[in-house]
C-alpha positions as CSV (number, residue, x, y, z in Angstrom):
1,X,151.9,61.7,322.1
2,X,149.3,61.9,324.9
3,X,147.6,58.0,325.1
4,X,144.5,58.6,326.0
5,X,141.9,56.4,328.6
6,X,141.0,54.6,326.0
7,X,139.7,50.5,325.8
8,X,139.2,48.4,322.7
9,X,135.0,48.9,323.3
10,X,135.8,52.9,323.3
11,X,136.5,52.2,319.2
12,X,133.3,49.8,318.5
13,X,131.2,52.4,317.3
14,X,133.5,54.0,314.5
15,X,133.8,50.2,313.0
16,X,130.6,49.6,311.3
17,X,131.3,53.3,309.1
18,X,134.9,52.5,308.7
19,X,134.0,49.2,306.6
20,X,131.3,50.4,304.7
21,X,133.7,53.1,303.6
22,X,136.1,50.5,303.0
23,X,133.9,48.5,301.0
24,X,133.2,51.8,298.7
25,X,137.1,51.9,298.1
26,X,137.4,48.2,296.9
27,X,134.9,48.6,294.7
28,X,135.7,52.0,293.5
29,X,139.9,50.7,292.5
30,X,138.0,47.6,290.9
31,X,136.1,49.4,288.8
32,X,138.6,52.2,288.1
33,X,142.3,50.8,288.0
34,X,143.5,49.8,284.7
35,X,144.6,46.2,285.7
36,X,147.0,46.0,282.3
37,X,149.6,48.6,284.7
38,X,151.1,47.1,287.4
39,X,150.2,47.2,291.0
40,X,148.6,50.0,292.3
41,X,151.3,51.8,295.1
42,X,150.0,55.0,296.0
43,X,147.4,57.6,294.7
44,X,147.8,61.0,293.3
45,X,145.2,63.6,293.0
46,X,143.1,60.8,294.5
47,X,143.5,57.9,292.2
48,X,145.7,55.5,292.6
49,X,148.9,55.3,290.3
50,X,151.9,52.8,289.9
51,X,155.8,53.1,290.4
52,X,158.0,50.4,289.4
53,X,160.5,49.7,292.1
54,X,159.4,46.5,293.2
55,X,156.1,44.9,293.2
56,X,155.5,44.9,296.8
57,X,152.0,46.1,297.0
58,X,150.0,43.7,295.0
59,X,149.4,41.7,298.0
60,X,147.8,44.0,300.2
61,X,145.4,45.2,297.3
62,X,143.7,41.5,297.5
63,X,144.3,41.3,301.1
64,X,142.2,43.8,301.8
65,X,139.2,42.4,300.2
66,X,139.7,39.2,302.3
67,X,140.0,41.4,305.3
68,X,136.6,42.7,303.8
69,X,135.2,39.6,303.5
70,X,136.4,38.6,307.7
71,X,134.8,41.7,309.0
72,X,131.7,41.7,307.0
73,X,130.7,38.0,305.8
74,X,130.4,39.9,302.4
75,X,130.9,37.0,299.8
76,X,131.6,39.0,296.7
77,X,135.1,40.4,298.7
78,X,135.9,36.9,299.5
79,X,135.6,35.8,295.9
80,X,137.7,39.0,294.8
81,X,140.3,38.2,297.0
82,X,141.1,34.8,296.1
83,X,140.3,35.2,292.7
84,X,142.8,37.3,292.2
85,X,145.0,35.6,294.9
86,X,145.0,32.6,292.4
87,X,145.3,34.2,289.5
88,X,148.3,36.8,290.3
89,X,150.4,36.0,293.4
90,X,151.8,32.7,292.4
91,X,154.7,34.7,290.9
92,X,155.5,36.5,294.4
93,X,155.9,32.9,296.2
94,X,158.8,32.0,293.7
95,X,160.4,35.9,294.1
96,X,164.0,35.6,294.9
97,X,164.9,39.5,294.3
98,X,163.0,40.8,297.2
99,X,162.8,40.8,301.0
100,X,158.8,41.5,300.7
101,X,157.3,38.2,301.2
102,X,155.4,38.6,304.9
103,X,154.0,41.8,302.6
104,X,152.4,39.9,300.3
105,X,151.9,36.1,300.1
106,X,150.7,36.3,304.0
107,X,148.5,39.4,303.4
108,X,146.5,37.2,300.7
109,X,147.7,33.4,300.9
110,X,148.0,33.7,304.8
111,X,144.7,35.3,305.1
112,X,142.9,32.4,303.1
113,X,144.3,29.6,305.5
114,X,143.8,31.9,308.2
115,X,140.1,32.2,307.1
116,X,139.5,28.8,306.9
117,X,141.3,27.1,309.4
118,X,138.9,29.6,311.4
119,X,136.1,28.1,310.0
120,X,135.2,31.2,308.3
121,X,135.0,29.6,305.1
122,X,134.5,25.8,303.6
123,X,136.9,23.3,304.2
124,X,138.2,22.2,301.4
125,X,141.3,19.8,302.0
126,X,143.0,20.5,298.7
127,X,142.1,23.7,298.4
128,X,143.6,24.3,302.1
129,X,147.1,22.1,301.0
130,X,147.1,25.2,298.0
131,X,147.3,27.9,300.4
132,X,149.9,26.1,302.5
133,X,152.1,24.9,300.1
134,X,152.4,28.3,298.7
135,X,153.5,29.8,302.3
136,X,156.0,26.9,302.7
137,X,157.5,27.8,299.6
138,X,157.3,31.7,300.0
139,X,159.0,31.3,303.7
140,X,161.8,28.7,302.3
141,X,162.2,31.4,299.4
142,X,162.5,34.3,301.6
143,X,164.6,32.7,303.9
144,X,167.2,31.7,301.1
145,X,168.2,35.5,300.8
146,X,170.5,35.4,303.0
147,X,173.8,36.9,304.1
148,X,176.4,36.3,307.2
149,X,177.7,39.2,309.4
150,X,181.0,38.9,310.7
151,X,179.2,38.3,314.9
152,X,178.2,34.9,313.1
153,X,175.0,36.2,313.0
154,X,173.0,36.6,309.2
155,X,170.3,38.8,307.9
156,X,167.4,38.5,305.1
157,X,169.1,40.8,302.9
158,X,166.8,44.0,301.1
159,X,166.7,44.5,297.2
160,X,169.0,46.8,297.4
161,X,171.5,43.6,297.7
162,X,173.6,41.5,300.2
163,X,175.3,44.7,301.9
164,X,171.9,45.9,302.7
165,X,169.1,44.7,305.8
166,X,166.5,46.9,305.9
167,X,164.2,47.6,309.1
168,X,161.2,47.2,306.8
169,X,162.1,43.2,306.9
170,X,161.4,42.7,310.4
171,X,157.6,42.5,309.6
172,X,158.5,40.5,306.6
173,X,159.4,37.6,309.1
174,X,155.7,36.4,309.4
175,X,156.3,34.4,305.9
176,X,158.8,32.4,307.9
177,X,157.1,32.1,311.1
178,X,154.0,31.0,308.9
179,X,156.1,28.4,306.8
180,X,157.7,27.0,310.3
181,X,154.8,27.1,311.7
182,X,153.6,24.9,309.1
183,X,156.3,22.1,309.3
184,X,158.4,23.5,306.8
185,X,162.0,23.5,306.2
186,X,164.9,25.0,303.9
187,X,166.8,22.8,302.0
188,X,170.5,23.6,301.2
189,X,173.5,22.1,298.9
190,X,173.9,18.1,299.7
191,X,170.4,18.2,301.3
192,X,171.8,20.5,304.6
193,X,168.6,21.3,306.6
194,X,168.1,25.2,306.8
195,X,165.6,25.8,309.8
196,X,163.5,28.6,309.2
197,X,163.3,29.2,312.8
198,X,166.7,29.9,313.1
199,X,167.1,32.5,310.0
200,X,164.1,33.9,312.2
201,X,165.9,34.8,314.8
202,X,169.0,35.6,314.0
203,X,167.2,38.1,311.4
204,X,165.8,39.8,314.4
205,X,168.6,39.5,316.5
206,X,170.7,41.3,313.7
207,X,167.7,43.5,313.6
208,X,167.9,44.5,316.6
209,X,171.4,45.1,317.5
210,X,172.4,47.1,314.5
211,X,168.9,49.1,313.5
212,X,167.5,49.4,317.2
213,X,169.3,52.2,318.8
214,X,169.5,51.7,323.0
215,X,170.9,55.1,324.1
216,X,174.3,53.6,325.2
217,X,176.8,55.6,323.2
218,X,176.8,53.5,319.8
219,X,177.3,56.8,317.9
220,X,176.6,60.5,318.7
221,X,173.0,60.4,318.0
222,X,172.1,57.6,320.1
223,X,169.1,57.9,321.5
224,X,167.2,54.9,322.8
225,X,164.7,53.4,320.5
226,X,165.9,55.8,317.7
227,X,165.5,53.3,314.3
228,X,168.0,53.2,311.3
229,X,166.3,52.4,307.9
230,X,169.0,50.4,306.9
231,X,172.2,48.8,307.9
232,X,175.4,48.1,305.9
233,X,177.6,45.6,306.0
234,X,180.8,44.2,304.2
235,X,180.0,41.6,302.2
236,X,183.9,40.8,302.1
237,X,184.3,40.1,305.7
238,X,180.6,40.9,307.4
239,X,181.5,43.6,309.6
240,X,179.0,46.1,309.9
241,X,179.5,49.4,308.5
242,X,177.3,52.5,309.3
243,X,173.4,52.8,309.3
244,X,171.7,54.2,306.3
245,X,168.6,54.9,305.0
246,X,166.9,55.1,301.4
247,X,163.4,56.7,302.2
248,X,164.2,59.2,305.3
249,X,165.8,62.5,305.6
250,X,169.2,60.6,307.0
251,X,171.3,57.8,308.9
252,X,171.1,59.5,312.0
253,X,167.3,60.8,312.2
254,X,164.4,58.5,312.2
255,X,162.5,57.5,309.2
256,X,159.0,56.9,310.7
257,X,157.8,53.5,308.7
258,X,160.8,52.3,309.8
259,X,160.3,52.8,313.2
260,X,156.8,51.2,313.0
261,X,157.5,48.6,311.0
262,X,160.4,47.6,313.9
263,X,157.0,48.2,316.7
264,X,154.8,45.8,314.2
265,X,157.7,43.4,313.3
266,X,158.6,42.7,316.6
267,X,155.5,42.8,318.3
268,X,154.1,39.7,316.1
269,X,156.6,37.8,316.6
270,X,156.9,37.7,320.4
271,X,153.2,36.4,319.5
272,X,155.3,33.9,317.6
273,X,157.8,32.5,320.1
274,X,155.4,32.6,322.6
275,X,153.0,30.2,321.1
276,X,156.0,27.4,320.3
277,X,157.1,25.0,322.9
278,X,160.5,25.6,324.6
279,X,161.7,22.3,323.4
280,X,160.9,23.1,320.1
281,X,163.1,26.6,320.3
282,X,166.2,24.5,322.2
283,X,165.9,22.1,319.1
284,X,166.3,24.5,316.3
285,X,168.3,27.3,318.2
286,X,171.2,24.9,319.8
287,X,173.3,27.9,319.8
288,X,171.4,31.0,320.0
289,X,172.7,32.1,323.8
290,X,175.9,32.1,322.2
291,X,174.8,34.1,319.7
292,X,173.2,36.7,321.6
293,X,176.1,37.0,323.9
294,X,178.3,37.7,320.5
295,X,175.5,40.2,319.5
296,X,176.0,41.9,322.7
297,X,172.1,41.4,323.1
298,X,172.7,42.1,326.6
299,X,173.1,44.5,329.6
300,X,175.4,46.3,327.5
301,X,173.1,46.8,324.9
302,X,169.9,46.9,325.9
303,X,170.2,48.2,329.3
304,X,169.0,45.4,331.1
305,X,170.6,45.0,334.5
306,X,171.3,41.2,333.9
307,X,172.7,40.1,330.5
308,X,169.5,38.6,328.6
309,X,171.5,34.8,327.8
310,X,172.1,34.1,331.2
311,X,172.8,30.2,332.2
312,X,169.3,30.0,334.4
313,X,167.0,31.6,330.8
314,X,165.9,29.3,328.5
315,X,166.3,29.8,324.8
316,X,163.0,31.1,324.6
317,X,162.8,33.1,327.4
318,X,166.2,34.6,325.9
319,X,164.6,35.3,322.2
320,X,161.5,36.6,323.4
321,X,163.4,39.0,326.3
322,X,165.5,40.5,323.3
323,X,162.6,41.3,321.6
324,X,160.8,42.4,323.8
325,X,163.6,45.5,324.6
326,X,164.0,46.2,321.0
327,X,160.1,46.7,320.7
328,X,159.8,49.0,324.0
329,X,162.9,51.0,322.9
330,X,161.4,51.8,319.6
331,X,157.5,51.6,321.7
332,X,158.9,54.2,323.8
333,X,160.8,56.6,321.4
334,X,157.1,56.7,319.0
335,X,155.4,57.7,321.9
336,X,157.8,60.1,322.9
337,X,158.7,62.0,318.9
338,X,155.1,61.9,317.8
339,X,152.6,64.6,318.1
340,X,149.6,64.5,320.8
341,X,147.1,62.9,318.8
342,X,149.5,59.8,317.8
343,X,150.2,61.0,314.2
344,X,153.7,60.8,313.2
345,X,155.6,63.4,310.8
346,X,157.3,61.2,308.2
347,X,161.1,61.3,309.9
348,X,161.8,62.1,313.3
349,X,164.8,64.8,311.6
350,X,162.7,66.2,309.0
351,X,164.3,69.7,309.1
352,X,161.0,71.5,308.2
353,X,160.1,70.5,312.1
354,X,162.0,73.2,313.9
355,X,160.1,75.7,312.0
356,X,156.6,74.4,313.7
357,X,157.1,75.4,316.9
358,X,156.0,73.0,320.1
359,X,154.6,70.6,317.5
360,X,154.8,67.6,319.7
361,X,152.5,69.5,322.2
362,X,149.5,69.4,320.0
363,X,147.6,67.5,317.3
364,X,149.9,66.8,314.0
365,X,148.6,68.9,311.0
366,X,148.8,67.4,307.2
367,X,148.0,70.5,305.9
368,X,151.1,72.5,307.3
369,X,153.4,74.1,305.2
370,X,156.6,72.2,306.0
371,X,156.6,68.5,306.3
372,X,154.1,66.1,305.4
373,X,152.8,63.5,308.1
374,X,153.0,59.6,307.0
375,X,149.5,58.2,308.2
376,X,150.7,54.8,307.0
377,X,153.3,54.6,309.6
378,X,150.6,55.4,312.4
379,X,148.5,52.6,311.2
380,X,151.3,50.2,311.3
381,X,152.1,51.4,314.9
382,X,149.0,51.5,316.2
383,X,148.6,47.9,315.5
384,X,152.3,47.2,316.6
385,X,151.7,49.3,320.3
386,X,148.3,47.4,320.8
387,X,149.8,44.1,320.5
388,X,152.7,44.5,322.3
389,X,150.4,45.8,325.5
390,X,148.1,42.7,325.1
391,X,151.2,40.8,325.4
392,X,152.7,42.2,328.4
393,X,149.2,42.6,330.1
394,X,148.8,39.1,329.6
395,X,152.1,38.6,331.1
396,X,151.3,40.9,334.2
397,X,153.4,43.6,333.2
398,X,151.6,46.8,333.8
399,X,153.7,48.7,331.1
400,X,151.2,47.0,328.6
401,X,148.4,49.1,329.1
402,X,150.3,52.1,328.1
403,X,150.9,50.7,324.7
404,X,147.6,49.3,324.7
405,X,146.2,52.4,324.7
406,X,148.8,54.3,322.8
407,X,147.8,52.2,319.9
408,X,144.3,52.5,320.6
409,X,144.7,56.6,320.7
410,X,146.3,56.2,317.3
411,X,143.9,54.1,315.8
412,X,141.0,56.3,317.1
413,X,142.4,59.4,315.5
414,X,142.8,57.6,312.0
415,X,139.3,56.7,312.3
416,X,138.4,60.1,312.2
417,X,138.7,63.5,309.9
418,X,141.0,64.3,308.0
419,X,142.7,61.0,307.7
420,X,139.7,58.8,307.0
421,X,139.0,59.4,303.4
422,X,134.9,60.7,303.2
423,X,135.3,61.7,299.6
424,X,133.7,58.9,297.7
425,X,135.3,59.8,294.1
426,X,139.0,59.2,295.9
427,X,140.3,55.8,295.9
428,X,142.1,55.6,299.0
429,X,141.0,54.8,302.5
430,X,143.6,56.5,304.9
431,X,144.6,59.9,303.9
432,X,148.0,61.4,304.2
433,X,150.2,58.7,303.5
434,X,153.8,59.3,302.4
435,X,155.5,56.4,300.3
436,X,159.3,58.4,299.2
437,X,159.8,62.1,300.0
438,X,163.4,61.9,299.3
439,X,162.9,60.8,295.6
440,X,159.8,63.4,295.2
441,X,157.4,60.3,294.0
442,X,154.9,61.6,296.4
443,X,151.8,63.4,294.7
444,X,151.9,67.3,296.0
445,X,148.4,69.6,295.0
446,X,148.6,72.7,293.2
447,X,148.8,76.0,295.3
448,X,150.7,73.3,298.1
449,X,154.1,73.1,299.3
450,X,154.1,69.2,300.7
451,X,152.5,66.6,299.7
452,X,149.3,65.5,301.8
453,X,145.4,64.5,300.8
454,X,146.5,61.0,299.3
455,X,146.6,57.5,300.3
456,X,149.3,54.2,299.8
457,X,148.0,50.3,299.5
458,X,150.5,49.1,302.4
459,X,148.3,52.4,304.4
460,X,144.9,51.0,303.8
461,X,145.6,47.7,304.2
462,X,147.3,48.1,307.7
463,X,144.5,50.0,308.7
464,X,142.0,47.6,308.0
465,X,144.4,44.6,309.9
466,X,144.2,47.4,312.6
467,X,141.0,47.7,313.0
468,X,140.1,44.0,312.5
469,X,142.8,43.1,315.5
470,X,140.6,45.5,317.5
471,X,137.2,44.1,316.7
472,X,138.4,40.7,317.4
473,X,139.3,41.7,320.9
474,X,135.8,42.9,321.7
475,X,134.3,40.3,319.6
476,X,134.9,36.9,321.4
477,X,136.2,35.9,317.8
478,X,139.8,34.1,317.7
479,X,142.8,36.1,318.5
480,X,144.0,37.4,314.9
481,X,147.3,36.1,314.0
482,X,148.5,33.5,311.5
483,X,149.5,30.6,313.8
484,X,147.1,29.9,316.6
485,X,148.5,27.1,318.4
486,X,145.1,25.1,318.7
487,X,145.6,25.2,314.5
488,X,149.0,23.9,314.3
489,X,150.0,20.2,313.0
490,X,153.7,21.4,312.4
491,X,155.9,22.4,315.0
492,X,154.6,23.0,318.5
């Protein structure tokens, strides 16, 4: 792609349309949807439709009416979303099949604490205990799904089972950085003290050793910042296996969510580990330097010329540098396999890609007649790329207004024709979202070859975080994450 000169106050006058059009979808699934189905996934021919894998979208349908409700001061969204929040997500906190919690319980639960520990709404001391038990609960939950490589490392393990960590979890962290955040802690046979710190990091440390590619040889498509879907593992004895993938075209290419779910993932939790005291991190992480050594989380891997656990780094300095390469890497490699405009085909190795020409030297098309974009995983990077640039500009690292303005060039584009859904009888906000082209789900038109012209839940809803993170930057409002430090009266 080709960032463009672009600053936060470039985007301010798309906003005001965007959430007016936004407001028209809310209200156009809420009088539509037939709420006996279950959750609404993805649309097709415009409406959206259900598929019963796992329930992982149900979140983001009521967090985007709270999101509503924050950029507009609408009431009647605020009353939708925790409405429904109350009535239908208690069932996701207790979920012990799934690695989806960050999806939903912080998209709606999250969102309300957020919301009032803002100020944005009344202060209501029970009603703010409510929202925080249920994150404590849904970290401590997520957290339990756990299984132990054979490094000494261990991973929050997909649905597909304990053999399985999926890249897709790495933004999933955020229900245990919210539930640490909030004092919280795992309990384990004869009362053993899990800390949900630790099953933090290591996650992401395991995350990023065997999903993160670093262009050092690992197999013969190395290529730094190349993403794997999914690792394997033996549950027998831990030792990793072979990368994998469920929803790409295969192992070795690049499934594009992926990717930007590992930009997002990463990116909010540097946030994260920034905002806690170093004394706090050498507490719960007595022997994560170890850890990373066995990991290889160094020079080795990464590139770095000095191993990142060396004896003068602290533990947080160590955490946060490991994340912050796996982030670049895969940063770097979206920039680099993605079209001019910042639209990404939906895998990297989608074959029908060597029969478009010098794609990457122009705007993507959704209407081609080979591979389908997945505007879904631009709206997850675009949020992902801006937040790692604020954080390296912040740290005086000039390499941060690149990805500042890489997300911002992605985000400006969405905002625009043809993937800003205009038609006011289709459901969906952000058009040309891909959800599982291997398995066919995806909703292809009459007269088309590929599928394009529809929307996904996790797609509209990351698009309106998106553009919310971007009007709080020009806004003066607070910073938007889910653990400001001035908030906290759990761990510091």
């Amino acid at each position: 792609m080709k960032p463009l000169s672009l600053t936060p106050q470039d985007l301010t006058a798309k906003i005001p349309r965007f959430w007016a059009i936004s407001a028209d979808k809310i209200d156009l699934i809420e009088e539509q949807f037939d709420r006996l189905l279950w959750s609404p996934v993805y649309t097709a021919a415009g409406k959206y439709t259900t598929r019963g894998w796992t329930e992982w979208t149900e979140g983001f349908l009521y967090g985007s009416a709270l999101l509503q409700f924050d950029a507009t001061d609408e009431d009647r969204f605020l009353e939708l979303g925790r409405e429904r929040t109350v009535r239908h997500m208690a069932r996701h906190v207790s979920h012990i099949g799934v690695h989806d919690h960050g999806f939903n319980n912080v998209s709606t639960f999250g969102n309300l604490l957020r919301l009032m520990r803002e100020g944005r709404i009344p202060h209501d001391p029970w009603e703010e205990r409510y929202y925080e038990l249920a994150l404590m609960a849904s970290g401590a939950v997520q957290a339990a799904r756990w299984a132990v490589t054979a490094s000494g490392s261990g991973y929050i393990y997909s649905f597909n089972g304990p053999h399985s960590l999926f890249a897709d979890t790495i933004r999933s962290l955020r229900s245990l950085a919210v539930a640490f955040f909030l004092g919280h802690t795992l309990m384990g046979e004869n009362d053993r003290r899990i800390s949900l710190l630790d099953r933090l990091v290591q996650h992401a440390a395991t995350s990023a050793r065997y999903v993160v590619y670093y262009g050092h040889g690992r197999d013969f498509y190395d290529q730094r910042g190349r993403v794997a879907h999914e690792a394997i593992f033996n549950i027998n004895d831990g030792n990793y296996r072979n990368p994998s993938t469920q929803q790409g075209f295969s192992p070795f290419s690049t499934w594009t969510r992926g990717l930007a779910w590992i930009i997002a993932g990463f990116a909010e939790e540097i946030e994260f580990i920034e905002s806690l005291d170093a004394e706090v991190i050498q507490e719960e992480l007595p022997g994560i330097l170890g850890l990373l050594e066995a990991l290889g989380l160094g020079a080795e891997t990464t590139g770095r010329s000095e191993p990142i656990p060396s004896a003068d780094r602290s533990a947080k300095e160590s955490v946060i540098g490991f994340m912050i390469e796996a982030a670049r890497a895969a940063s770097d490699y979206y920039i680099e396999s993605t079209p001019a405009d910042g639209i990404t085909y939906w895998d990297t190795g989608a074959p029908g890609l060597a029969m478009m020409g010098d794609y990457l030297d122009r705007p993507a098309d959704p209407f081609n007649e080979y591979e389908p974009v997945d505007s879904s995983a631009a709206a997850i990077a675009s949020q992902g790329l801006m937040r790692l640039g604020h954080f390296l500009g912040r740290s005086g690292d000039e390499a941060g207004e690149r990805y500042l303005r890489a997300g911002l060039t992605v985000l400006n584009t969405l905002l625009d024709e043809p993937y800003l859904s205009l038609d006011p009888a289709h459901q969906g906000l952000l058009l040309h979202s891909i959800y599982h082209r291997p398995n066919g789900w995806d909703y292809v038109a009459k007269g088309k070859k590929v599928p394009s012209g529809e929307s996904s839940m996790w797609g509209d809803y990351h698009l309106r975080e998106a553009v919310l993170y971007v009007d709080r930057l020009v806004s003066g409002k607070p910073y938007l994450h889910f653990f400001p430090k001035e908030a906290n009266d759990g761990h510091r």
